[in-house]
KENUZA-407782 format. One record per residue (C-alpha): residue number from 1; residue in three letters; x, y, z. Coordinates in Angstrom, 3 decimals, always signed. Layout:
<atoms>
resi NUM	resn ALA	xx X	yy Y	zz Z .
...
</atoms>
This chain:
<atoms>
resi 1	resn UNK	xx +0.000	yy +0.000	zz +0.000 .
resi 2	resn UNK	xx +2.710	yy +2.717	zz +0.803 .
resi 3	resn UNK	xx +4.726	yy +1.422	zz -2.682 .
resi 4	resn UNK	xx +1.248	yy +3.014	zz -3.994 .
resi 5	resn UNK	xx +1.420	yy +5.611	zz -2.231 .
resi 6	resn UNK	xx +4.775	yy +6.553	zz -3.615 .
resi 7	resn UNK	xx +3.629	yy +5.759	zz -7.224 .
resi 8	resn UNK	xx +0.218	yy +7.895	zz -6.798 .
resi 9	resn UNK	xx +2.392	yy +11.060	zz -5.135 .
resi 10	resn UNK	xx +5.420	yy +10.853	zz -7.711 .
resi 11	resn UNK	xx +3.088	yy +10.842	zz -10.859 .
resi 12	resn UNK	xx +4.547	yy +13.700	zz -13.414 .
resi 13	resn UNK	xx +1.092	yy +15.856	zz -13.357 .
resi 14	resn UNK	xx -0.044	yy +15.367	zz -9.620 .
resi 15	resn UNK	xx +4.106	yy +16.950	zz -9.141 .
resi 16	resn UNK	xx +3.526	yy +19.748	zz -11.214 .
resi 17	resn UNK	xx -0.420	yy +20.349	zz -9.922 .
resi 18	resn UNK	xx +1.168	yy +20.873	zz -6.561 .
resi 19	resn UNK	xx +3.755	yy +23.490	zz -7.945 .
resi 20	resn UNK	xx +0.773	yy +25.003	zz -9.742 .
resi 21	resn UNK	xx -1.261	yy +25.491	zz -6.680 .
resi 22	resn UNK	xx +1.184	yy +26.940	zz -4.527 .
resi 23	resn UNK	xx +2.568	yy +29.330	zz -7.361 .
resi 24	resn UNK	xx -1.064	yy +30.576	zz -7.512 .
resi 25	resn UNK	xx -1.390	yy +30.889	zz -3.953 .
resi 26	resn UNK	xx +1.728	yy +32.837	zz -3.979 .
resi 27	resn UNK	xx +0.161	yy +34.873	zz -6.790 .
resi 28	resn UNK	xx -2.969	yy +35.650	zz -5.440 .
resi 29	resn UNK	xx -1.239	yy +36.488	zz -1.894 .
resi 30	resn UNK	xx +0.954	yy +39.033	zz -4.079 .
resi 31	resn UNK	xx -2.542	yy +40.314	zz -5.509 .
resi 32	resn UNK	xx -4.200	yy +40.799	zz -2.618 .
resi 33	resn UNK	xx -1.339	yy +43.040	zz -1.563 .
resi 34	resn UNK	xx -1.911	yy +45.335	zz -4.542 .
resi 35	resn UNK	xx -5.125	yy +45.475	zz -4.561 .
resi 36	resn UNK	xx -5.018	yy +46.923	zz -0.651 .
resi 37	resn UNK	xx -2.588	yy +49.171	zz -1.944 .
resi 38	resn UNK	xx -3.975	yy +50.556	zz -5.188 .
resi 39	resn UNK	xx -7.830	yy +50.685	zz -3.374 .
resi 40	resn UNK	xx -5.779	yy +52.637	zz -0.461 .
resi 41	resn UNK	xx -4.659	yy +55.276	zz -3.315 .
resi 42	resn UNK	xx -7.934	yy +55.265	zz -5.078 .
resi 43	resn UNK	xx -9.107	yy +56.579	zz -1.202 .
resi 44	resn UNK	xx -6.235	yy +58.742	zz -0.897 .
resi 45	resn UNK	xx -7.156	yy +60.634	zz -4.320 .
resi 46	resn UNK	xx -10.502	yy +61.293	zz -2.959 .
resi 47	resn UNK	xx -9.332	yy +62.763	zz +0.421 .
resi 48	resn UNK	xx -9.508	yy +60.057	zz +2.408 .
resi 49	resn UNK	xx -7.521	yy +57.910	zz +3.761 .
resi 50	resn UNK	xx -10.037	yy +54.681	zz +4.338 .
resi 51	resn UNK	xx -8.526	yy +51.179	zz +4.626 .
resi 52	resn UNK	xx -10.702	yy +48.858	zz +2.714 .
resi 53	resn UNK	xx -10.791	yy +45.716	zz +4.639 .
resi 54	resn UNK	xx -11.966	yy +48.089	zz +7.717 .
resi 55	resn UNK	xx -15.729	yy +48.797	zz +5.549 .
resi 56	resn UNK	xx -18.769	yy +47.986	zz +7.538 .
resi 57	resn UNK	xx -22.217	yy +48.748	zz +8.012 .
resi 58	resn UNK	xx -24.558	yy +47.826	zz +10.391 .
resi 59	resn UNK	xx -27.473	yy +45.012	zz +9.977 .
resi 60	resn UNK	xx -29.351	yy +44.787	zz +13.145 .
resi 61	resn UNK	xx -26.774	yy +45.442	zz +15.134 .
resi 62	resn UNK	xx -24.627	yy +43.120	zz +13.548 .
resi 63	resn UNK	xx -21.368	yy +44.112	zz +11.704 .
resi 64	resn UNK	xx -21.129	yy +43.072	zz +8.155 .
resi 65	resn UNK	xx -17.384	yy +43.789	zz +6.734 .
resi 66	resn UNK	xx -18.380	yy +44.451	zz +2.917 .
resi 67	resn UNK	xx -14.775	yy +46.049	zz +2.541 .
resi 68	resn UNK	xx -13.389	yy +42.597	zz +2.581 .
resi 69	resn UNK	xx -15.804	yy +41.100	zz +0.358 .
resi 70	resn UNK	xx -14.989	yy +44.177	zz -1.967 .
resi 71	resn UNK	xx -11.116	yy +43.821	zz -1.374 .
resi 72	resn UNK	xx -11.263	yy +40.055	zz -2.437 .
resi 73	resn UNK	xx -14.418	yy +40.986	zz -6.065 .
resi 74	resn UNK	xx -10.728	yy +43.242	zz -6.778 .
resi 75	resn UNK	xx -8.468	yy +40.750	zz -6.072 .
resi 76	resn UNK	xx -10.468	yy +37.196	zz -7.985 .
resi 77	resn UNK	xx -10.709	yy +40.266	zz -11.031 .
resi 78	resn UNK	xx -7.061	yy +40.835	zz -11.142 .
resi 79	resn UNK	xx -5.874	yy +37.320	zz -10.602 .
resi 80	resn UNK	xx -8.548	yy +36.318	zz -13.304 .
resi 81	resn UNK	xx -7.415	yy +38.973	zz -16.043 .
resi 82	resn UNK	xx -3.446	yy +38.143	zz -15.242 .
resi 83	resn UNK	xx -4.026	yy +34.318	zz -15.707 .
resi 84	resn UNK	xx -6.657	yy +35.189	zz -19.260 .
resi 85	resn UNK	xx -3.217	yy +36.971	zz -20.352 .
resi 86	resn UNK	xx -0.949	yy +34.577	zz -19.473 .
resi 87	resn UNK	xx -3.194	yy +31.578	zz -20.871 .
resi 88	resn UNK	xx -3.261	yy +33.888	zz -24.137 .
resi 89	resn UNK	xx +0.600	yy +34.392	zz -24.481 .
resi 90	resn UNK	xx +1.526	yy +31.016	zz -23.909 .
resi 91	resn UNK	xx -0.778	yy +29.722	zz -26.586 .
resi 92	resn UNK	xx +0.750	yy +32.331	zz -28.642 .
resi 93	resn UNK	xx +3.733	yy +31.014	zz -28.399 .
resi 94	resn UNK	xx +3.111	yy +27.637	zz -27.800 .
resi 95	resn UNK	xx +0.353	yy +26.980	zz -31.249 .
resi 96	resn UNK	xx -1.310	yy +23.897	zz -30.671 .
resi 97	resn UNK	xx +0.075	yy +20.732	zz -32.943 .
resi 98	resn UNK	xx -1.926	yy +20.238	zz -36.115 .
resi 99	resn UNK	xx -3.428	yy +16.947	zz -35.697 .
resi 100	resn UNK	xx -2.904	yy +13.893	zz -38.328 .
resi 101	resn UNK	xx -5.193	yy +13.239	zz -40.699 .
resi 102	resn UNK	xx -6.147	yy +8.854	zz -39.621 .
resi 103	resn UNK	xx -8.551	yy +9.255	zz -42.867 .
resi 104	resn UNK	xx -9.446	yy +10.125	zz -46.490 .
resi 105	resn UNK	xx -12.225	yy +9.713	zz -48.567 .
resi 106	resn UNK	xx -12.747	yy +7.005	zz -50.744 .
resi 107	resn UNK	xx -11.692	yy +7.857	zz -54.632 .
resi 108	resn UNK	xx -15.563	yy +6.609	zz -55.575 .
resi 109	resn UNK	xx -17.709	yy +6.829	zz -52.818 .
resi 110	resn UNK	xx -16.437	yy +9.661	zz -50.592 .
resi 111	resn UNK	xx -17.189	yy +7.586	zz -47.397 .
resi 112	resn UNK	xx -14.113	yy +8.455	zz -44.893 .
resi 113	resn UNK	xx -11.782	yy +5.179	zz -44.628 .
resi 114	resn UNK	xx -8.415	yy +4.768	zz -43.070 .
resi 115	resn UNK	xx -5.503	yy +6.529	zz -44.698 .
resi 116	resn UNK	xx -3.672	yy +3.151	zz -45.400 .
resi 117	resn UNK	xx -6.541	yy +1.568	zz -46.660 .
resi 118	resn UNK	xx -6.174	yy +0.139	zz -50.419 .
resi 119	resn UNK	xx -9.413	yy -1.152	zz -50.995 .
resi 120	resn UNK	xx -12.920	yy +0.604	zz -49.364 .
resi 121	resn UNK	xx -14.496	yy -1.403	zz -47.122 .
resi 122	resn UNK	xx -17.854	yy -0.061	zz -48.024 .
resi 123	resn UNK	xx -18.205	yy +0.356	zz -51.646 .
resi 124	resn UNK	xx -15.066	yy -2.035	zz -52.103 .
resi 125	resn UNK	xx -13.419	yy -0.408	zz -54.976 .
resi 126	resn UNK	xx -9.354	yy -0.581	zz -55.506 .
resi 127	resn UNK	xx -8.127	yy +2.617	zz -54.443 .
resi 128	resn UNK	xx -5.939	yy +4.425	zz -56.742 .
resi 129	resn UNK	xx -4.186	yy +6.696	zz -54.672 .
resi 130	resn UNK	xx -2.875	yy +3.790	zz -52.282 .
resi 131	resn UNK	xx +0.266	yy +3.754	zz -52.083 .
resi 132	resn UNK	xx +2.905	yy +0.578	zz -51.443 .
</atoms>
């Protein structure tokens, strides 16, 4: 069971996954950060000097922090638009590979047979354009 174990955790993809997740934590930690900052000048250039996360009104009596909630609608935004442009340059430069063509149509019947096929196996003509 542990020689599982071992095979399940050292698998290529569940490795990198893990490196993914942290880097992303690490990146939205790093956005968070500048989001505080940039909503703190935002506050500033308005004449005040308001801390976001410190935002509440009152329900009843009951505190509801909607500067935190508003802090993190900033923070999922920017960590969504950085990943859209990262996503976008590496399939920029990274094209995807043009699949191979498995089949052709048949010189009489147009039915879609296997590339290396020399006779149809629906209309069963020769082929012409097999090839040896």
């Amino acid at each position: 069971m542990l020689e599982e174990f071992k095979k399940f955790v050292m698998r290529g993809n569940l490795v990198e996954l893990a490196v993914a997740f942290i880097m992303g934590l690490a990146f939205a930690a790093v956005v968070t950060s500048f989001v505080n900052v940039i909503l703190s000048v935002i506050a500033a250039i308005f004449g005040s000097s308001v801390i976001f996360d410190e935002l509440t009104f009152s329900l009843n009596g009951t505190p509801i922090p909607y500067g935190t909630f508003l802090t993190a609608i900033v923070s999922f935004l920017i960590v969504a638009w950085a990943l859209f442009l990262l996503v976008k340059a590496y399939q920029r430069l990274n094209p995807p590979a043009e699949e191979r063509k498995t089949t052709k149509p048949c010189d009489f019947c147009r039915t879609e047979i296997p590339i290396d096929a020399v006779r149809c196996p629906n209309c069963t003509s020769q082929l012409v354009t097999a090839t040896s």
